[in-house]
C-alpha positions in Angstrom: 5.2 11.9 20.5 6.1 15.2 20.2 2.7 17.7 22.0 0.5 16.0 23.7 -1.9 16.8 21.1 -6.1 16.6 21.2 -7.9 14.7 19.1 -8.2 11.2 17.2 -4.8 9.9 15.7 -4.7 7.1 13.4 -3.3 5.4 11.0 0.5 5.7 11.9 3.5 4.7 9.7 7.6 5.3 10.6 10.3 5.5 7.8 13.5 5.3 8.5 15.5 8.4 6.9 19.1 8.6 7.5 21.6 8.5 10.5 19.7 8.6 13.8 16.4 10.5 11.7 13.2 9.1 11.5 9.9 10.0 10.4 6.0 9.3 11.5 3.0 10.2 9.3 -0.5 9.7 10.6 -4.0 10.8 10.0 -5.3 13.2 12.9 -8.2 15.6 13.8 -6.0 17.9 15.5 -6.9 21.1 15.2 -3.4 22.7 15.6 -1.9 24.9 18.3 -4.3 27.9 17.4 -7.2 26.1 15.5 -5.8 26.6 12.4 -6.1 23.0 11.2 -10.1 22.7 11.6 -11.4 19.7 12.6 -11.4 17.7 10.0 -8.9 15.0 9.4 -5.2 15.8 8.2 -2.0 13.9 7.4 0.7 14.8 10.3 4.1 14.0 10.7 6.7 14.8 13.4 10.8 13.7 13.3 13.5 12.2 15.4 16.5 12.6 14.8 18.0 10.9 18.4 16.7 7.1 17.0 13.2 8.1 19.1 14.4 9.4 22.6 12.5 12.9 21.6 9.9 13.7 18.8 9.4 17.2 17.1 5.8 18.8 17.1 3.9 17.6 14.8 3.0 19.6 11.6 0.6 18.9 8.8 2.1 17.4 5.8 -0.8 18.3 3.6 -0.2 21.9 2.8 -3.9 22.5 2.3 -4.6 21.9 5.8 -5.5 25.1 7.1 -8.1 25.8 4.2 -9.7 22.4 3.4 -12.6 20.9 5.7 -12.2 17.7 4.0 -10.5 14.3 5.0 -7.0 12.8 4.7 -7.0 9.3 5.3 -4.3 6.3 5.5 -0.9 7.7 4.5 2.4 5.7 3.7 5.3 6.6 3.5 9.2 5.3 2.2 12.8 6.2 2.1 15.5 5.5 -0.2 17.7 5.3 3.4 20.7 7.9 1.5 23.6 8.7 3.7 22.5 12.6 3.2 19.5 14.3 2.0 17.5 11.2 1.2 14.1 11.0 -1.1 11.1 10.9 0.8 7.5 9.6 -0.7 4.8 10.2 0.6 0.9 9.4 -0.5 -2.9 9.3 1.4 -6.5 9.4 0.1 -7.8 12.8 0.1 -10.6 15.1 -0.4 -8.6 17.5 -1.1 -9.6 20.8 -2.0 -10.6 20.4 -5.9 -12.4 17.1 -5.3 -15.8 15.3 -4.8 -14.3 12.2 -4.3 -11.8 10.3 -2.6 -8.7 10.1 -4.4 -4.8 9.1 -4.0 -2.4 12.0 -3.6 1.2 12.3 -3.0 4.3 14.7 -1.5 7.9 14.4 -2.1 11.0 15.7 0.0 14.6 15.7 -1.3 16.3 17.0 1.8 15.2 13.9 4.3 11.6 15.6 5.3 12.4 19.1 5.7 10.9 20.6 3.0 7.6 18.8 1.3 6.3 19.5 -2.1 2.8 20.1 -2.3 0.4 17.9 -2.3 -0.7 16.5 -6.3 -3.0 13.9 -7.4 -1.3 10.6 -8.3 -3.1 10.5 -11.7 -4.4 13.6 -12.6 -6.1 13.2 -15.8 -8.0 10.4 -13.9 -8.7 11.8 -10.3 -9.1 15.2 -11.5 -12.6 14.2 -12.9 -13.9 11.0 -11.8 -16.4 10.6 -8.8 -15.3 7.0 -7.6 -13.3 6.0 -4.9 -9.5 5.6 -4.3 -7.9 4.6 -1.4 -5.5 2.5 0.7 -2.1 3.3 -1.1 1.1 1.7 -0.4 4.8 3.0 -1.8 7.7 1.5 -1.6 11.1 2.1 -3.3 14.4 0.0 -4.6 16.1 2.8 -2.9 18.0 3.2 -6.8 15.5 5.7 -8.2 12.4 3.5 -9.2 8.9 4.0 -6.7 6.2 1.7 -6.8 2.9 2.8 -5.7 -0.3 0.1 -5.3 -3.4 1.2 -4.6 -7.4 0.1 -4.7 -10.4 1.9 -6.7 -13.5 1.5 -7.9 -12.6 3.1 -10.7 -14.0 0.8 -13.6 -12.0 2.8 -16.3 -8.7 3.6 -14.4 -6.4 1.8 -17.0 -6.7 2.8 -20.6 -8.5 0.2 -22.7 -9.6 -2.0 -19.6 -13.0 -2.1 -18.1 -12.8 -4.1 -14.5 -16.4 -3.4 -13.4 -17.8 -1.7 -10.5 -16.0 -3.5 -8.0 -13.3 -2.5 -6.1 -9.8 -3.6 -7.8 -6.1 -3.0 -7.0 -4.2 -1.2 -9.1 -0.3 0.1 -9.5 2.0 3.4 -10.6 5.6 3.6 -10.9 8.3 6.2 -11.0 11.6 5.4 -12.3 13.0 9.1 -11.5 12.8 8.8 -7.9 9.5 9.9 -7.3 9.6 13.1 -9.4 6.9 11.5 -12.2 4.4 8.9 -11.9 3.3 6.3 -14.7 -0.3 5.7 -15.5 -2.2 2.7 -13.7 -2.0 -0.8 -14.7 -4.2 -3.5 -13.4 -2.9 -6.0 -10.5 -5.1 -8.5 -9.7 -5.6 -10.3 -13.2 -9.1 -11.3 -12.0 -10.1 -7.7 -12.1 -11.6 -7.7 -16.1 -14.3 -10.0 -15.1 -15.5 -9.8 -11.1 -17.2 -7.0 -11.0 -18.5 -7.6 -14.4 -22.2 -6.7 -13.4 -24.0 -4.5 -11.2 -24.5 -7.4 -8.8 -21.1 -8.8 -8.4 -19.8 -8.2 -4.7 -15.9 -8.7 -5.3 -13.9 -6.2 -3.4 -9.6 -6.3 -3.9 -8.8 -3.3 -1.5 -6.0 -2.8 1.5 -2.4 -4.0 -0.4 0.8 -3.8 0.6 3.8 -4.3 -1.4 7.5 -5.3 -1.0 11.0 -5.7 -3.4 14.1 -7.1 -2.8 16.0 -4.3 -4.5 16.8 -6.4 -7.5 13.6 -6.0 -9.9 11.4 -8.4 -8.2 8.0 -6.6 -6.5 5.4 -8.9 -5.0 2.1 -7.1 -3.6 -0.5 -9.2 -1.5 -3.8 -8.0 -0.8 -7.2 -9.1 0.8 -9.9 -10.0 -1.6 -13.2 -10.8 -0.4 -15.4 -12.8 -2.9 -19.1 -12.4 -1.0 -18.5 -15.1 1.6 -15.1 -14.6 3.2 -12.2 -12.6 2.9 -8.9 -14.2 1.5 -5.5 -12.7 1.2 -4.1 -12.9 -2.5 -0.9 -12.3 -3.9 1.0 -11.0 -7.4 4.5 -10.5 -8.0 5.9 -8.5 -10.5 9.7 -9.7 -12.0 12.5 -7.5 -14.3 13.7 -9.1 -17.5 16.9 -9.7 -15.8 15.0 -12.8 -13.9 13.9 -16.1 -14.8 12.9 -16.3 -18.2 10.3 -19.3 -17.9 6.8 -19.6 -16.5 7.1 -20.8 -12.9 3.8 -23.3 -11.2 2.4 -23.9 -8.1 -0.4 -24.6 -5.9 -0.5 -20.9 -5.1 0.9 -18.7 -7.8 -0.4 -20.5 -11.1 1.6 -18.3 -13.5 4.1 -15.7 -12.6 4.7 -13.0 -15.8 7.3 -10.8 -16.4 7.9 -7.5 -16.6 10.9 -5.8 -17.4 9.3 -2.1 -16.3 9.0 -2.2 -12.7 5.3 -2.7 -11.7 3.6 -1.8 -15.0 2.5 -5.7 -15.4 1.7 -7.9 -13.4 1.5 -11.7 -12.7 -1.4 -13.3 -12.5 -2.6 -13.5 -8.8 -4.0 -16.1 -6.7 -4.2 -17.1 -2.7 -1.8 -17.1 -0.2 -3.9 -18.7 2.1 -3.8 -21.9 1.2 -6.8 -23.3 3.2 -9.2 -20.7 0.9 -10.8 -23.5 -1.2 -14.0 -24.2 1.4 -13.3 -22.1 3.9 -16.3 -19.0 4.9 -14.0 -17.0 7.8 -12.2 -13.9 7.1 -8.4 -13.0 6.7 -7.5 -9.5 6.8 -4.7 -7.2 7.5 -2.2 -8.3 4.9 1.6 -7.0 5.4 4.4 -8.2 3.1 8.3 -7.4 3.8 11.6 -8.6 1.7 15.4 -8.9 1.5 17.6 -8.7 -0.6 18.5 -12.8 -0.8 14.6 -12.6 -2.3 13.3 -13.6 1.1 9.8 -12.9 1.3 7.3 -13.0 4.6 3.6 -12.7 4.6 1.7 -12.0 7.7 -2.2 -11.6 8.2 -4.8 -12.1 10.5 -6.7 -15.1 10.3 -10.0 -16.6 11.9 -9.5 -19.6 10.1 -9.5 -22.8 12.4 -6.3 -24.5 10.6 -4.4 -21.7 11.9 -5.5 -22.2 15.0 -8.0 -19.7 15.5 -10.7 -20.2 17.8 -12.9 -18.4 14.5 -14.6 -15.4 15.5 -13.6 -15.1 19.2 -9.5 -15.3 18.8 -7.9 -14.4 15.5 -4.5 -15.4 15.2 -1.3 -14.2 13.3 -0.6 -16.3 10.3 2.6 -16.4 8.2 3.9 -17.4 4.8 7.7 -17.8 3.6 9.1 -17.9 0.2 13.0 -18.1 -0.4 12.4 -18.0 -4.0 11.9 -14.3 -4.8 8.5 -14.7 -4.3 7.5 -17.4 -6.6 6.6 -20.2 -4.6 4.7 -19.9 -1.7 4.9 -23.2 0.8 1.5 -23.9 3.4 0.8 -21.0 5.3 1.0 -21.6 9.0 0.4 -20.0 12.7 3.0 -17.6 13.8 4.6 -18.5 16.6 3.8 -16.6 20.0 7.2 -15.4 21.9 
């Protein structure tokens, strides 16, 4: 893609923008045409604007990247796909310059990735003095003006008025002025007030990714690991303009709704529905949706109802709902092409 460029790339993610443009963000150690970037790692992006047949050079999309020797990890990225001059969100964890800490920042472009703002801390009043980790952000948009942002922290204090314990938890920010603003956080996985309530507890909510089918419906799934396996667990979040009763089933027990776009949150629970017993891990979570509220959940799994020969051969499980996300049936094995 683009130079031929030394050093350790990671970590890529593409957005479509508009037309035959396309952009790629990814963490890398390269240290620029002249040096200039350091070693350390920065957030990169190059652009196509042939649908991929040729790739610009890369350039950092963290402006501080010529004066910081810290690291910029895990970005994502997501379009609101306009006809001309669409809104581009961007966010990564970062040492940046005027922290000690990891924590989630963000860049927006209104002219399709031309121009970037610079970089800011999604909650400053938080991140700008806390010393706890925050990392693996995911954004997505309606593609009307309203961003959703999940992320996990170890944060015990992140959400005003809510102590979730020194465990890692996942957490959510929205923007309903296409990406200009960003709301304080609010808690996603409901379980998050009481498993890290000691020193001891081992509970660890981290790598999310979210999806919406445009019409006020968000679900996020994550993987949650309890101190024997890892287990992938999901949450949806539903406007007022949905269903106005509590909806049950063997893997969402309540659904709540919120008429504010990812500020609350259902209560969560697994998607794996062989998690009761089970000791192996799932991992790599990665949640898409349409606009009929079609909603597919993919992860890997080393559990031996999917197939999986445990430890030695992984496989690619999958979960459907048709429902908007409100009912979940049996997980099962993808199916090899």
């Amino acid at each position: 893609m683009g130079t031929n460029t030394a050093g350790v790339d990671s970590k890529p993610r593409v957005a479509f923008v508009e037309n035959n443009t396309w952009l790629v963000v990814y963490s890398s150690t390269w240290v620029g045409m002249n040096g200039e970037l350091g070693v350390d790692y920065d957030i990169m992006y190059a652009v196509t604007e042939d649908n991929g047949l040729s790739w610009s050079t890369p350039l950092p999309l963290n402006d501080y990247a010529m004066t910081d020797y810290e690291e910029d990890y895990g970005p994502t990225i997501s379009s609101d796909m306009k006809e001309y001059n669409s809104t581009l969100v961007a966010m990564w964890w970062s040492k940046q310059p005027s922290s000690t800490d990891f924590d989630i920042v963000w860049s927006r472009s209104p002219d399709s990735g031309r121009t970037w703002t610079p970089a800011k801390l999604l909650l400053p009043s938080i991140f700008s003095s806390d010393s706890d980790t925050d990392q693996t952000p995911f954004v997505e948009t309606d593609r009307k003006g309203v961003w959703v942002c999940v992320f996990a922290s170890y944060n015990a204090t992140i959400v005003s008025g809510v102590n979730t314990g020194t465990d890692c938890d996942v957490f959510a920010s929205y923007s309903v002025d296409n990406g200009l603003t960003w709301s304080g956080a609010s808690l996603v996985n409901s379980g998050g007030k009481t498993d890290g309530a000691s020193a001891t507890s081992n509970n660890i909510d981290s790598n999310p990714s979210l999806a919406t089918d445009r019409k006020g419906i968000w679900v996020t799934v994550w993987k949650c690991y309890g101190g024997v396996d890892t287990d992938i667990c999901s949450c949806t979040a539903l406007s007022a303009r949905s269903r106005k009763y509590a909806i049950s089933d063997s893997y969402i027990r309540y659904v709540a709704f919120s008429s504010n776009n990812g500020k609350t949150w259902s209560t969560s629970n697994f998607v794996n529905s062989y998690y009761n017993g089970d000791t192996l891990n799932e991992g790599e979570p990665s949640i898409a949706g349409s606009a009929a509220g079609v909603f597919i959940v993919v992860w890997r799994s080393q559990d031996s109802a999917m197939g999986s020969s445990e430890l030695s051969d992984p496989e690619i499980a999958v979960a459907i709902s048709t429902t908007n996300g409100c009912t979940l049936p049996p997980c099962s094995l993808f199916r090899r092409c």
